[in-house]
C-alpha positions as CSV (number, residue, x, y, z in Angstrom):
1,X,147.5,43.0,91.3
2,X,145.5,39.8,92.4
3,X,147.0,39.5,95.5
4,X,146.8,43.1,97.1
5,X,142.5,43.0,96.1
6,X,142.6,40.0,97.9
7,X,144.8,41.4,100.5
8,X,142.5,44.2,100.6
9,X,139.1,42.3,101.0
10,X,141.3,40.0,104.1
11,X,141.8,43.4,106.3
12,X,137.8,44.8,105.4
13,X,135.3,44.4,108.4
14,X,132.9,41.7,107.5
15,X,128.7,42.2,107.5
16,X,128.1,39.1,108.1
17,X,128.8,37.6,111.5
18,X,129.1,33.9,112.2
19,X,128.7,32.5,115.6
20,X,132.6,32.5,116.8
21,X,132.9,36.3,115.8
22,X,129.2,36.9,118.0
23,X,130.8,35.3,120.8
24,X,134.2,36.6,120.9
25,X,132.2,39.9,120.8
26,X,129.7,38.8,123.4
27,X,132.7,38.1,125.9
28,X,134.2,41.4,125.4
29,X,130.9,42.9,126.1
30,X,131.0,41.0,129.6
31,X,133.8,41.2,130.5
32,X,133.8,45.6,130.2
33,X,130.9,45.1,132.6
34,X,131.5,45.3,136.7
35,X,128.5,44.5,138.1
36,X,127.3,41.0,138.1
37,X,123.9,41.8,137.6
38,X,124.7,44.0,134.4
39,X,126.6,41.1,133.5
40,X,124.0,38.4,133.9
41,X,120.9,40.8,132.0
42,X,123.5,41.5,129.3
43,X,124.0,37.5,129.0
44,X,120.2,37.0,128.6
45,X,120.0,39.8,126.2
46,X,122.9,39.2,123.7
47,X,122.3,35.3,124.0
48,X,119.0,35.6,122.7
49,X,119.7,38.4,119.7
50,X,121.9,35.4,119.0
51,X,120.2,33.2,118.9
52,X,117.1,35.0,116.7
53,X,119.8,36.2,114.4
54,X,121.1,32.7,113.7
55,X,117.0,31.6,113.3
56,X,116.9,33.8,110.3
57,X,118.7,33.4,107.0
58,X,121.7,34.7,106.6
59,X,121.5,38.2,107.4
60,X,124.1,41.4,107.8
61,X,124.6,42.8,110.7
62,X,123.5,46.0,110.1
63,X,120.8,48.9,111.0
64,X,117.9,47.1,109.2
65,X,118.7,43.5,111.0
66,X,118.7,45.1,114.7
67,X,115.2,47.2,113.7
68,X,113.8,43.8,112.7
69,X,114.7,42.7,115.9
70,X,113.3,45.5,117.9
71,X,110.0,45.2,116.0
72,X,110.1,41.2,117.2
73,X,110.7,42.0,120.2
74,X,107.9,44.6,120.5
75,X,105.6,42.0,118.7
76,X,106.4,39.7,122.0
77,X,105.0,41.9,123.8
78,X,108.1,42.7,126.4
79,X,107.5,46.3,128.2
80,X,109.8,48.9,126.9
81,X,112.4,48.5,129.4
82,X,112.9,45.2,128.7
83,X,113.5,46.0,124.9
84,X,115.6,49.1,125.7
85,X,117.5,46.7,127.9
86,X,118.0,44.5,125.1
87,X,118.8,47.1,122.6
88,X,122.0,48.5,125.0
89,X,123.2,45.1,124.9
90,X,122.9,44.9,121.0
91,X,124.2,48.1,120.7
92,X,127.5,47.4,122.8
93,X,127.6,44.2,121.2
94,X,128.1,46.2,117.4
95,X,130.5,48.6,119.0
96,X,132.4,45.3,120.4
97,X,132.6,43.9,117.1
98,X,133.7,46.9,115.4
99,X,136.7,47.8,118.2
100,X,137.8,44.3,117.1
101,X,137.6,44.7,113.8
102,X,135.1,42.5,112.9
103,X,132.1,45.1,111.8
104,X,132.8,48.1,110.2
105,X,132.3,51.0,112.5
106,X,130.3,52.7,110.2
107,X,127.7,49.4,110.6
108,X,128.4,50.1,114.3
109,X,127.3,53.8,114.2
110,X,124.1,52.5,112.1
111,X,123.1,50.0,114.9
112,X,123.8,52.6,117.8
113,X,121.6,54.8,116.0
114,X,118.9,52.8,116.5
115,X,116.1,53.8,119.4
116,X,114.7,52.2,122.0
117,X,111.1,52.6,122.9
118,X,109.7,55.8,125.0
119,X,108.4,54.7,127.8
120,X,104.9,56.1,128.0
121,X,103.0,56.5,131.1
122,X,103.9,56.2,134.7
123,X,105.2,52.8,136.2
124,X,103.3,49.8,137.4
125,X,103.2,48.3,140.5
126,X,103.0,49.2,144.6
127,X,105.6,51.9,145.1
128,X,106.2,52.8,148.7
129,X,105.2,56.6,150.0
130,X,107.9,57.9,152.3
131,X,105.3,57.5,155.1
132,X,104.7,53.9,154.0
133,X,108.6,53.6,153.6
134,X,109.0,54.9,157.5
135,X,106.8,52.5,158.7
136,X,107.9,49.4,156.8
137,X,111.5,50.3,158.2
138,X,110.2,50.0,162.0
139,X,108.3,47.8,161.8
140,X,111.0,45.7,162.9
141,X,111.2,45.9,167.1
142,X,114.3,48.6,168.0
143,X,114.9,47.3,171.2
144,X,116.1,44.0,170.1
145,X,119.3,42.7,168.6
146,X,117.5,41.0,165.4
147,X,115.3,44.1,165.3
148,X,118.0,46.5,165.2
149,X,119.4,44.1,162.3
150,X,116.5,43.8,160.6
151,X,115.9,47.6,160.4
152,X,119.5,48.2,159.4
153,X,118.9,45.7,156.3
154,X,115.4,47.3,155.6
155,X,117.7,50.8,155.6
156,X,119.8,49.6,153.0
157,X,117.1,48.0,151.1
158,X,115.1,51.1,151.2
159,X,117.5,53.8,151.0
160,X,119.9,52.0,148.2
161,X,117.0,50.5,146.2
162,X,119.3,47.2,146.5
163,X,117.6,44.6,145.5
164,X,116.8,41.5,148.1
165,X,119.6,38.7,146.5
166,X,121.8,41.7,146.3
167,X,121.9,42.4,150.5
168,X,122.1,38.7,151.4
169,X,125.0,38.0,149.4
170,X,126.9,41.4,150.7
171,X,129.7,40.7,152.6
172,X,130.0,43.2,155.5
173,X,133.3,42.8,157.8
């Protein structure tokens, strides 16, 4: 009888993740991602839940754990896109864990439960008008070669909200 409770307590998810089991989870999580970007923010995110859950004792990973975190994170001071970005990354990283069988998927449900943070208001900054947006784009001289270029970059910028690292690395044949 010994050895099938101890069989049984082998095959149950564990609460308690240690660093391997966070990083085999973390590379799951990046690899299921396509976009470099996605992956690079979702690097950033889940390497720092890491390393703030490995700061504090012991804990389960668990509803209550990723709530503390959201509430540190909030305490920081990040803008509420930032911690919802975060959040996702926690929250795919619980489901990652659980598809592998190392969290329960009960846990996992717990932790996808958990919200982000409304974002209140409208956004910050200097958002183009489409007037503004029409003359940004020709701005660039249409009668010249290295005009016409530069307003078909300025088109793609402006009409795909790409970002600026994003055009100069796209490779156009």
């Amino acid at each position: 009888m010994s050895t099938s409770g101890s069989k049984r307590k082998k095959n149950r998810p564990k609460t308690k993740l240690g660093i391997p089991d966070l990083e085999y989870s973390k590379a799951a999580v990046l690899r299921s991602l396509a976009s470099p970007d996605s992956r690079r923010g979702y690097q950033h995110a889940i390497d720092e839940f890491v390393a703030w859950y490995c700061s504090e004792p012991r804990l389960a990973f668990n509803k209550t754990v990723v709530l503390r975190y959201r509430f540190y994170l909030e305490e920081r001071g990040l803008a509420p896109g930032t911690i919802n970005v975060r959040m996702a990354a926690v929250r795919r990283l619980a489901y990652e864990a659980a598809d592998s069988g190392l969290l329960s998927p009960e846990l996992a449900a717990g932790i996808h439960r958990v919200k982000g943070i409304r974002k209140l208001g409208s956004r910050l900054g200097n958002w183009l008008t489409a007037n503004e947006a029409l003359a940004f784009w020709q701005s660039p001289d249409g009668r010249t070669l290295t005009g016409k270029r530069n307003r078909a970059m300025l088109a793609i910028l402006l009409g795909c909200g790409l970002r600026r690292r994003e055009l100069s690395r796209a490779d156009i044949r």
